[in-house]
PDB file of N, CA, C and O in Angstrom:
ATOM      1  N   UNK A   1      81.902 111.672 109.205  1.00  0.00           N
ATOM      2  CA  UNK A   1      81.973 110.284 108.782  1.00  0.00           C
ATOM      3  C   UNK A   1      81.041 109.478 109.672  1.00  0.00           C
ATOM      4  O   UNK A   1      81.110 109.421 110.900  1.00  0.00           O
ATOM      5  N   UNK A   2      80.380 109.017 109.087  1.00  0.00           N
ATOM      6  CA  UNK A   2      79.388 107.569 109.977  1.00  0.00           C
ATOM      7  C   UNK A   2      79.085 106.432 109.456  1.00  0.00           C
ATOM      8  O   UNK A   2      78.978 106.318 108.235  1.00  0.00           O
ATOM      9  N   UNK A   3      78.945 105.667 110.083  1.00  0.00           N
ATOM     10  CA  UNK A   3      78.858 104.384 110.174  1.00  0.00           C
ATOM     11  C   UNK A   3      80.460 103.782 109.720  1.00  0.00           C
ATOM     12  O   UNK A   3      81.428 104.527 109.564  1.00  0.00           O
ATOM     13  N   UNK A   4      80.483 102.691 109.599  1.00  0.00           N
ATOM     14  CA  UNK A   4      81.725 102.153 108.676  1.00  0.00           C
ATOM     15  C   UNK A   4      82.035 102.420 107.194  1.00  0.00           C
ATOM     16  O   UNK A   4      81.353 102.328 106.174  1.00  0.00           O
ATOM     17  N   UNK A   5      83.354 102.798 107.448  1.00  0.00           N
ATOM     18  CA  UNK A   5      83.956 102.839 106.317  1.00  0.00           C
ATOM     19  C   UNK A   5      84.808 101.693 105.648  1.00  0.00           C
ATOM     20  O   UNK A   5      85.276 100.755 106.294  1.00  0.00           O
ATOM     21  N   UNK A   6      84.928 101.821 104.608  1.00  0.00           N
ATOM     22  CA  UNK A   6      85.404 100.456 103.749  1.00  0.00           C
ATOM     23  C   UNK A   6      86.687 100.991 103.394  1.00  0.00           C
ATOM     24  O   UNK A   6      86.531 101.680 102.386  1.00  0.00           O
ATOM     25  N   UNK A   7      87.762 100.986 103.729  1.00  0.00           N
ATOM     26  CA  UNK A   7      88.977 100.444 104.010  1.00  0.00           C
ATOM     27  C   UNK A   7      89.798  99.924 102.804  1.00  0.00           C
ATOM     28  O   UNK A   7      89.529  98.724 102.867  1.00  0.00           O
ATOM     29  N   UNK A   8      90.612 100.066 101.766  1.00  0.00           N
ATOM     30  CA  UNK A   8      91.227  99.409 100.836  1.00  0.00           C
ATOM     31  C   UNK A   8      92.784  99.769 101.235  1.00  0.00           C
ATOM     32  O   UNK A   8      93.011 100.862 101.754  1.00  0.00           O
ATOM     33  N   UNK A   9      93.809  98.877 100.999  1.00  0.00           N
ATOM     34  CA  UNK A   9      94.964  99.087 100.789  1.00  0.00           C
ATOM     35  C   UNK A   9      95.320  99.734  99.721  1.00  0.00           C
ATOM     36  O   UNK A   9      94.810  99.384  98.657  1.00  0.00           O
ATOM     37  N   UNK A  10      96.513 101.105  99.743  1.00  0.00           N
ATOM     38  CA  UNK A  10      96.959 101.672  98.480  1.00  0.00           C
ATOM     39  C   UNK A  10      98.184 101.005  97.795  1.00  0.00           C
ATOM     40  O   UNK A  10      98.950 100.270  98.417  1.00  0.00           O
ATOM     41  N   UNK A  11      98.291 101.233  96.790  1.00  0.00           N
ATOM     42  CA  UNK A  11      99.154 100.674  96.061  1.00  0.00           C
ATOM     43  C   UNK A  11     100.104 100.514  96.241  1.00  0.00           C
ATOM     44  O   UNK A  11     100.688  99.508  95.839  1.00  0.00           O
ATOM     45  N   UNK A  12     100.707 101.533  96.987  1.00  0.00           N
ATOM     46  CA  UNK A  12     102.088 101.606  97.400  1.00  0.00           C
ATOM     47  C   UNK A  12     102.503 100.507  99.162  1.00  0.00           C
ATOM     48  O   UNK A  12     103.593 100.423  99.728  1.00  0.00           O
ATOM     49  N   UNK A  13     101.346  99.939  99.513  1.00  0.00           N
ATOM     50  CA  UNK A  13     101.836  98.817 100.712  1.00  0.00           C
ATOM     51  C   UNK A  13     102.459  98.134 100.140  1.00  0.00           C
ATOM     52  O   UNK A  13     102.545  98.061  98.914  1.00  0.00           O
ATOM     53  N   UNK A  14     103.086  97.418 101.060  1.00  0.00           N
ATOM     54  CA  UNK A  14     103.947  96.190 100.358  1.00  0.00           C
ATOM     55  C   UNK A  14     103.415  94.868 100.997  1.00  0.00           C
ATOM     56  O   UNK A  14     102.361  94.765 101.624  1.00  0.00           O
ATOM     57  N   UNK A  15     104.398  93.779 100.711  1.00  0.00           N
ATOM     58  CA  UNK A  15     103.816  92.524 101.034  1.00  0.00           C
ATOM     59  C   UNK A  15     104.436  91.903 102.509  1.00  0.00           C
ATOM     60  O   UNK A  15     104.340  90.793 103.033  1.00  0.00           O
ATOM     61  N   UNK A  16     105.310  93.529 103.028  1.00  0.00           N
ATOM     62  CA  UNK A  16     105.364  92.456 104.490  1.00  0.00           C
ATOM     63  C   UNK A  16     104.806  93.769 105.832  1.00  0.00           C
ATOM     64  O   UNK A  16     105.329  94.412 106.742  1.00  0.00           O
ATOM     65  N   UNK A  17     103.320  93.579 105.144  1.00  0.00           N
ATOM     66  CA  UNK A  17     102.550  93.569 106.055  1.00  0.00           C
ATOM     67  C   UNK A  17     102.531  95.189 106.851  1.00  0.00           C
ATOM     68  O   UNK A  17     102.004  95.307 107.957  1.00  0.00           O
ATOM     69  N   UNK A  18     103.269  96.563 106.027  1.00  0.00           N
ATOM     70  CA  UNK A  18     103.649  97.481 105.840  1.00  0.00           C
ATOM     71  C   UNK A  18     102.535  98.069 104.937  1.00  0.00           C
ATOM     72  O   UNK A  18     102.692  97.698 103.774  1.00  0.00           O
ATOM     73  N   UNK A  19     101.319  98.975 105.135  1.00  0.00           N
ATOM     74  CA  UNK A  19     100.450  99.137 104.341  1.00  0.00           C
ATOM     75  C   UNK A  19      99.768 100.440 105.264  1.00  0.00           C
ATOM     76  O   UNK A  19      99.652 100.806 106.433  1.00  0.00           O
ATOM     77  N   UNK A  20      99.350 100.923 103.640  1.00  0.00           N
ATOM     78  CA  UNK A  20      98.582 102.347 104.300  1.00  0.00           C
ATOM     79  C   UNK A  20      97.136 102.055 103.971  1.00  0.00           C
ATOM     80  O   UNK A  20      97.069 101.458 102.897  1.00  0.00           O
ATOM     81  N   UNK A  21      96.310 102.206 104.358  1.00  0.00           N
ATOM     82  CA  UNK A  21      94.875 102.200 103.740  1.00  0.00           C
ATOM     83  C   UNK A  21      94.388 103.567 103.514  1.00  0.00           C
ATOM     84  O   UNK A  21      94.996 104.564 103.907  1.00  0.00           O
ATOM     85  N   UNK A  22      93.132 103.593 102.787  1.00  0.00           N
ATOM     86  CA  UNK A  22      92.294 104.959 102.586  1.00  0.00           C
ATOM     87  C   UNK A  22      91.028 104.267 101.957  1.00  0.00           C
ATOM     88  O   UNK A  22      90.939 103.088 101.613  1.00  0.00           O
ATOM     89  N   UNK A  23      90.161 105.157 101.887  1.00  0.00           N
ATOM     90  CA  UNK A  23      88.418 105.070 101.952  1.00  0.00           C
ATOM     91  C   UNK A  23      88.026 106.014 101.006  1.00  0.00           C
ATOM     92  O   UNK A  23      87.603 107.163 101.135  1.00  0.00           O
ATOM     93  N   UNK A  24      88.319 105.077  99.695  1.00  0.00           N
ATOM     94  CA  UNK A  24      87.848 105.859  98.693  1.00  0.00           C
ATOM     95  C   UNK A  24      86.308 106.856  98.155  1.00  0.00           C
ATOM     96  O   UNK A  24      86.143 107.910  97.541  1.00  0.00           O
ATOM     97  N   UNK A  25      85.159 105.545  98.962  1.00  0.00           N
ATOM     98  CA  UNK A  25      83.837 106.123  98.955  1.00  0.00           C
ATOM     99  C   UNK A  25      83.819 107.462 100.030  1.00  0.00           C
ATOM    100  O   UNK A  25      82.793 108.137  99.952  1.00  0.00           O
ATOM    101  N   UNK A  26      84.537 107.778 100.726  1.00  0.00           N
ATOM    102  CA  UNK A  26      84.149 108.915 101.670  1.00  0.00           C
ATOM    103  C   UNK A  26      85.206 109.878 101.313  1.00  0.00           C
ATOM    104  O   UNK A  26      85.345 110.708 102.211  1.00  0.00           O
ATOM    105  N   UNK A  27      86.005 110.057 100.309  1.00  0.00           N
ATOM    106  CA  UNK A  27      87.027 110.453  99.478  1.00  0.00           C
ATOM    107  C   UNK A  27      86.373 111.215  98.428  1.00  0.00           C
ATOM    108  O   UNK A  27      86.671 112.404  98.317  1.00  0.00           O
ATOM    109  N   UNK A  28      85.214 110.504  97.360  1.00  0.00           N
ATOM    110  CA  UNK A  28      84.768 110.494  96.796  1.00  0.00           C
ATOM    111  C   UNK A  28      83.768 111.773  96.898  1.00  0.00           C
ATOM    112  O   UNK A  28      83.796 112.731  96.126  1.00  0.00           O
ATOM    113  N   UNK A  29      83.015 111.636  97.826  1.00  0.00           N
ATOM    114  CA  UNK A  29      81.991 112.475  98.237  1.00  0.00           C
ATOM    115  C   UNK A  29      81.234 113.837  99.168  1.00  0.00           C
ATOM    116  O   UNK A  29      80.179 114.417  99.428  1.00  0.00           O
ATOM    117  N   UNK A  30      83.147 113.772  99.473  1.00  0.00           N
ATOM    118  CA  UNK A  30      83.547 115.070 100.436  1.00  0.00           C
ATOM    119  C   UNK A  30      84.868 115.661 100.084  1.00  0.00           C
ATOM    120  O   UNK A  30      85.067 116.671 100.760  1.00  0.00           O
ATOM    121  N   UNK A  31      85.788 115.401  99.308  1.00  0.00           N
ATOM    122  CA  UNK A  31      87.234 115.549  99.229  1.00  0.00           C
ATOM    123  C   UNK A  31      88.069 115.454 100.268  1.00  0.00           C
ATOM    124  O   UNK A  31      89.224 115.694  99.916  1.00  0.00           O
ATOM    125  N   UNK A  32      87.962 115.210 101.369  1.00  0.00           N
ATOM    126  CA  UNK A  32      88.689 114.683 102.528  1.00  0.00           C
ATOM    127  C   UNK A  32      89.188 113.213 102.502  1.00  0.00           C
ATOM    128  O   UNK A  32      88.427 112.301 102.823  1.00  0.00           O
ATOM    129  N   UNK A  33      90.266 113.023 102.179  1.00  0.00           N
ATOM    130  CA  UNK A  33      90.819 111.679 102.419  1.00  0.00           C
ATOM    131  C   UNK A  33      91.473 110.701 103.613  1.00  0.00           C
ATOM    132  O   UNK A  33      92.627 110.377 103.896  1.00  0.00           O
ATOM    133  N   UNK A  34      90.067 110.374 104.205  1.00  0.00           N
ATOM    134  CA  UNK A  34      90.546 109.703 105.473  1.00  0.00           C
ATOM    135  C   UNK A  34      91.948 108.071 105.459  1.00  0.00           C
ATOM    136  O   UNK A  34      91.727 106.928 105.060  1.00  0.00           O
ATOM    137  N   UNK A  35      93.241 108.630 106.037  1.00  0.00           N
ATOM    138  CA  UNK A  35      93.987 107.226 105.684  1.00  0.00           C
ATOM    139  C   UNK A  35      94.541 106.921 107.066  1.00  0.00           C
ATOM    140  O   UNK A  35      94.326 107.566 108.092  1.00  0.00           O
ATOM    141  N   UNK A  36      95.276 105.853 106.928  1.00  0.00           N
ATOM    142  CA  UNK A  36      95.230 104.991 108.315  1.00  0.00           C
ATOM    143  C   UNK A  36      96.666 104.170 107.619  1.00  0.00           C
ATOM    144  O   UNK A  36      96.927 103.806 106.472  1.00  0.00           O
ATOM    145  N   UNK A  37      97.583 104.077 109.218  1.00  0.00           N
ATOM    146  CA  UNK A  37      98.994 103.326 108.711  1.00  0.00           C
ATOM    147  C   UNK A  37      98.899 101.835 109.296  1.00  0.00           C
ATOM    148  O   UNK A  37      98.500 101.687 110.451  1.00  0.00           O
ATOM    149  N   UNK A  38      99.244 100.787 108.554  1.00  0.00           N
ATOM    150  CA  UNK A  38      99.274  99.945 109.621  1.00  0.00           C
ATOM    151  C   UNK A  38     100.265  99.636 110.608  1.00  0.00           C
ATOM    152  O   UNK A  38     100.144  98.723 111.424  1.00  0.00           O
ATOM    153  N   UNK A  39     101.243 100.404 110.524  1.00  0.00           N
ATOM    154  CA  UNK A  39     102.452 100.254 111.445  1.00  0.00           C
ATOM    155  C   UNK A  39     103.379 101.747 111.320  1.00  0.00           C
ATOM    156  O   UNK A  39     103.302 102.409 110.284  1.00  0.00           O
ATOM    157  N   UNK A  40     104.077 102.104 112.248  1.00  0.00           N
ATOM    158  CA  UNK A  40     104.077 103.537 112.234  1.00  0.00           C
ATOM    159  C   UNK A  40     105.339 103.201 111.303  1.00  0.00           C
ATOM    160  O   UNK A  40     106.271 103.910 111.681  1.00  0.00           O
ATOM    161  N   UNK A  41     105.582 102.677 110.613  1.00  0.00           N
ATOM    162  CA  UNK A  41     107.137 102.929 109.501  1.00  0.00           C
ATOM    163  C   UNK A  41     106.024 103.371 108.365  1.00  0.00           C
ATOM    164  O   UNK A  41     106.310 104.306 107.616  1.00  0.00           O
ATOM    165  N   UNK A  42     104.670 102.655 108.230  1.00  0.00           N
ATOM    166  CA  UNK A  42     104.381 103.131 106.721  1.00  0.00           C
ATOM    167  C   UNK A  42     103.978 104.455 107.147  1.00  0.00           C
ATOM    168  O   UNK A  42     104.301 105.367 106.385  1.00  0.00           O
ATOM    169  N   UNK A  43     103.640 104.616 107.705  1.00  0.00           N
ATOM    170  CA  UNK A  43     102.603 105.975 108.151  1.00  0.00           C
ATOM    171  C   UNK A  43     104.065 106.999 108.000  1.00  0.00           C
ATOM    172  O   UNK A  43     104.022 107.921 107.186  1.00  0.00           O
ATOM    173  N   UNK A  44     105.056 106.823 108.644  1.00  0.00           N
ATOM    174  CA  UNK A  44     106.050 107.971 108.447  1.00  0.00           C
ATOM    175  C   UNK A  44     106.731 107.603 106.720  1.00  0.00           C
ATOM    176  O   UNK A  44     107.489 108.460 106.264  1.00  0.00           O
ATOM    177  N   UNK A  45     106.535 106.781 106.145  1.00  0.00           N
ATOM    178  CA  UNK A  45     106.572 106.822 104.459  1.00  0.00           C
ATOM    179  C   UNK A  45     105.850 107.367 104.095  1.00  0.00           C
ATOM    180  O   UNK A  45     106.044 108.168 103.180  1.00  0.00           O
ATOM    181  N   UNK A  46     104.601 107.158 104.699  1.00  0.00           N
ATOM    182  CA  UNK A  46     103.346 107.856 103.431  1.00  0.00           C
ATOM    183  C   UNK A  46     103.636 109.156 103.896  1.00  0.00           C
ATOM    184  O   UNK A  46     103.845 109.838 102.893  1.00  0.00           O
ATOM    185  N   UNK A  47     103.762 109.903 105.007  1.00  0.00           N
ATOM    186  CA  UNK A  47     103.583 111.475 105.301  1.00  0.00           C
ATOM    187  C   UNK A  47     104.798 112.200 104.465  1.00  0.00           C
ATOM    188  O   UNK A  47     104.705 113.345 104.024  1.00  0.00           O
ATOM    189  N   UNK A  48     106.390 111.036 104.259  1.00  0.00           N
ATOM    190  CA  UNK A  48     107.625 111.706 103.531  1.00  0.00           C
ATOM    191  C   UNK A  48     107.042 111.854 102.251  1.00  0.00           C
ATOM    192  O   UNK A  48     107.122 112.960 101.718  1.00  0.00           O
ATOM    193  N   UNK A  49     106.364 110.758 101.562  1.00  0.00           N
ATOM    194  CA  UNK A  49     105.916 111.139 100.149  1.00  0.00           C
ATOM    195  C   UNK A  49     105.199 111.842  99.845  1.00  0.00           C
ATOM    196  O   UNK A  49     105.415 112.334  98.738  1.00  0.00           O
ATOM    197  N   UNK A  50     103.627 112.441 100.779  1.00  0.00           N
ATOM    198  CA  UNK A  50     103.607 113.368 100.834  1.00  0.00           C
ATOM    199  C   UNK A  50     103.755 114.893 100.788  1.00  0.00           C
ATOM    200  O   UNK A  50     103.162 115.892 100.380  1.00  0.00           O
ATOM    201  N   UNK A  51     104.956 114.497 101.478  1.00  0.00           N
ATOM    202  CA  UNK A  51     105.795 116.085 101.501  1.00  0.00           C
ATOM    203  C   UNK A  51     106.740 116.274 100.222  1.00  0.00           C
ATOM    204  O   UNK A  51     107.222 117.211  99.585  1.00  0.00           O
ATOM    205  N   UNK A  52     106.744 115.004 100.196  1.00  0.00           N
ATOM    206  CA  UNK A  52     107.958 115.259  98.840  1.00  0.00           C
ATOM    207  C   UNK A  52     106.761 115.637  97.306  1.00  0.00           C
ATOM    208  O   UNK A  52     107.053 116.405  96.390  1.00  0.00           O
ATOM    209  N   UNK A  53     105.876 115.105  97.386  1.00  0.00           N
ATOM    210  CA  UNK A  53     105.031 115.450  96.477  1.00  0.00           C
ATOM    211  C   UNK A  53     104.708 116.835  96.531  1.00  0.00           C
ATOM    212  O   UNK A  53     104.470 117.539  95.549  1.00  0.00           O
ATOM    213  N   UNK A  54     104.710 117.204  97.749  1.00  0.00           N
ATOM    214  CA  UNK A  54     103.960 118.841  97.295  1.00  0.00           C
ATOM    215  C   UNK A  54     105.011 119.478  97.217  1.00  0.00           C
ATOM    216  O   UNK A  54     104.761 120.594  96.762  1.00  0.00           O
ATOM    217  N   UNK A  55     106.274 119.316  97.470  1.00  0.00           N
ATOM    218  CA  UNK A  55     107.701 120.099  97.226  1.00  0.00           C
ATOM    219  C   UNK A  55     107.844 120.061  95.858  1.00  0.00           C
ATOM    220  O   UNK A  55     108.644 120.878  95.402  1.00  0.00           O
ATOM    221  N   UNK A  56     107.149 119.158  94.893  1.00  0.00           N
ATOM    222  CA  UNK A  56     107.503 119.184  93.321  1.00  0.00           C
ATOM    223  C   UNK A  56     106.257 119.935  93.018  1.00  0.00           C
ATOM    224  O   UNK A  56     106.349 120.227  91.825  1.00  0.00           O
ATOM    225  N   UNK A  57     105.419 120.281  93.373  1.00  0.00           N
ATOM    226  CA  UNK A  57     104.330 120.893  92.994  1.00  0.00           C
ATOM    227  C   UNK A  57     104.581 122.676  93.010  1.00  0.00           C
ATOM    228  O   UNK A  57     103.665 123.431  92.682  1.00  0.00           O
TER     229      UNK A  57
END
């Protein structure tokens, strides 16, 4: 990864300030999905859904 990456909130943040981001253009063009929590409660949500997603898979 170089230079800056552009940063979007996913759908699933909410509005108090609880949000995961990811970088769709560098997503896009390597299949590696770089994401980032903004506070460690979302970050341990996003990793449970995660797991719970690949447990239905």
């Amino acid at each position: 990864m170089s230079g800056q990456l552009a940063w979007i909130k996913s759908s699933h943040s909410d509005a108090h300030g609880t949000c995961v981001e990811w970088t769709p253009e560098h997503a896009s063009g390597s299949n590696v999905f770089p994401v980032r929590g903004s506070k460690d409660t979302a970050w341990a949500a996003f990793v449970d859904g995660v797991r719970e997603h690949a447990r239905r898979r």
